[in-house]
Phi, psi and omega in degrees: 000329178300335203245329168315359197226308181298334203261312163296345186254011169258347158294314178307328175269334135290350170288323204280326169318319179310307200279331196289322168293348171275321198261344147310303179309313206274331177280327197273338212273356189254006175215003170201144177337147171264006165285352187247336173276341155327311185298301218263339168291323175271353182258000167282285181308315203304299213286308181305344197265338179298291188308334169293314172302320193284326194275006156274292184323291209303331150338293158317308202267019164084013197234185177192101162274135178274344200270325172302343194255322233243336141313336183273292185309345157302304187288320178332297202289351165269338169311297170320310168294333173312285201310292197292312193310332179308297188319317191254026124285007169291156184288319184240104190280322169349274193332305196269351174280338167314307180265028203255000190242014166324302190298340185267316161323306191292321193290196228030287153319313181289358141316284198291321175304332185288333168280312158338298169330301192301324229247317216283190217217148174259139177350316204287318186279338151292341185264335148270024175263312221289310187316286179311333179296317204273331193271321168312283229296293180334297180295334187306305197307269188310328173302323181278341165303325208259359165274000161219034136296304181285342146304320208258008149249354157290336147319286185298295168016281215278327196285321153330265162339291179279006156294315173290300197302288175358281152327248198325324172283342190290301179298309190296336177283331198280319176291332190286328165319299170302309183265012149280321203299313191267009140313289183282334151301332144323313179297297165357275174271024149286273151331349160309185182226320189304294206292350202262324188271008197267338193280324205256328160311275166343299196268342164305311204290338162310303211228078166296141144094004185221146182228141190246170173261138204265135187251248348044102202269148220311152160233145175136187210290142196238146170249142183319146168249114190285181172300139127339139206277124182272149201273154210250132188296099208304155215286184150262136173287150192286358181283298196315317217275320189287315188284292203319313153348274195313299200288291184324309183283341182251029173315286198240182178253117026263189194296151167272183192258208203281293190295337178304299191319307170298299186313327170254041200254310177295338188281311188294037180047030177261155180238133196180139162309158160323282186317320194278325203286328182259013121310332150284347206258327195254355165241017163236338168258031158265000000 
């Protein structure tokens, strides 16, 4: 991965040192010796080319100088200027303005490497990003199997259900049909003359001298008819209440105890409060 970022931006910056020193020789060399635009051509390449290794050094060691960034980009930008000026004194400047931002290119690229650096990951921690994406993506997965596993059974739920309610309103309309249909046949022969003298002809010879009239019988909710209330068993005096006590505890030997006594004190049809029953039970057996 290092070298997909690195490589274009170490070609690129030999290329452009080459063009920017042939076209320093070749513009200066018509108006001063050519050792010194040679000189001025390398002095060009050197300090961009300087500034690039420190701000590599510093890069390595985890640092960043702006006054070191702002030098590269200085020489970039005479290289460049170098580079155009050529151009539009030239017979054909196209060509060479085509090729005038090379020096702006490399620094760009040693940019984009530089962000890389900063950026990149060593294999183990990629591979535990990729373990976590895939372990997200899994769980994303089941959640959604099981949220429309559980839609689509609450659908058949719901369809059940409202398959059942249907019915059962379906039976219920057929029945409620059916007994207005024999309701209203009742009514009918009731209200007949014929069906009326036939009910009095009947009911006379049971019930002389009386005709009763036949009605319908209610239809609709009815109330349970309870027991008669039994009559409440008159109290016992608190002497009467110590002797049954007395006699009921000393039935048998050895004496009972307090609750056998009350259980045969209620069996033997007597009536007494708690409070009077164990207040008599605490004066016959003290």
């Amino acid at each position: 991965m290092n070298a997909k970022t690195v490589g274009p931006a170490v070609a690129m910056t030999a290329v452009s040192m080459v063009l920017t020193l042939a076209v320093v020789v070749m513009w200066l060399g018509t108006a001063v010796p050519w050792a010194v635009a040679l000189v001025v051509g390398l002095g060009i390449d050197g300090g961009w080319l300087a500034t690039l290794a420190y701000e590599r050094r510093l890069a390595a060691q985890g640092d960043h100088s702006i006054p070191v960034t702002v030098v590269g980009w200085a020489f970039g930008a005479v290289a460049t200027g170098v580079l155009v000026a050529h151009a539009l004194t030239s017979a054909s400047p196209a060509a060479w303005l085509a090729v005038s931002w090379f020096p702006l290119a490399a620094k760009a690229l040693w940019l984009v490497h530089g962000l890389w650096e900063r950026t990149a990951l060593t294999p183990r921690a990629l591979e535990s990003i990729r373990g976590i994406q895939q372990e997200a993506r899994d769980e994303a997965a089941v959640a959604r199997a099981r949220l429309r596993a559980e839609a689509a059974t609450e659908e058949t739920r719901l369809t059940a259900v409202t398959g059942a309610g249907a019915r059962v309103a379906r039976v219920q309309a057929e029945t409620a049909k059916t007994l207005s249909k024999a309701w209203s046949t009742l009514e009918t022969t009731r209200a007949s003359e014929e069906t009326g003298k036939a009910l009095t002809s009947v009911t006379s010879p049971v019930t002389p001298g009386v005709t009763p009239r036949w009605d319908l019988p209610v239809w609709g909710p009815s109330e349970p008819v309870g027991s008669p209330a039994l009559e409440a068993a008159p109290a016992l005096t608190d002497d009467a209440l110590d002797t049954v006590v007395e006699e009921i505890r000393t039935s048998r030997t050895p004496p009972l105890s307090y609750r056998e006594m009350a259980a045969r004190f209620r069996t033997a049809g007597h009536s007494a409060s708690e409070v009077r029953l164990r207040a008599a039970w605490k004066r016959v057996a003290a």
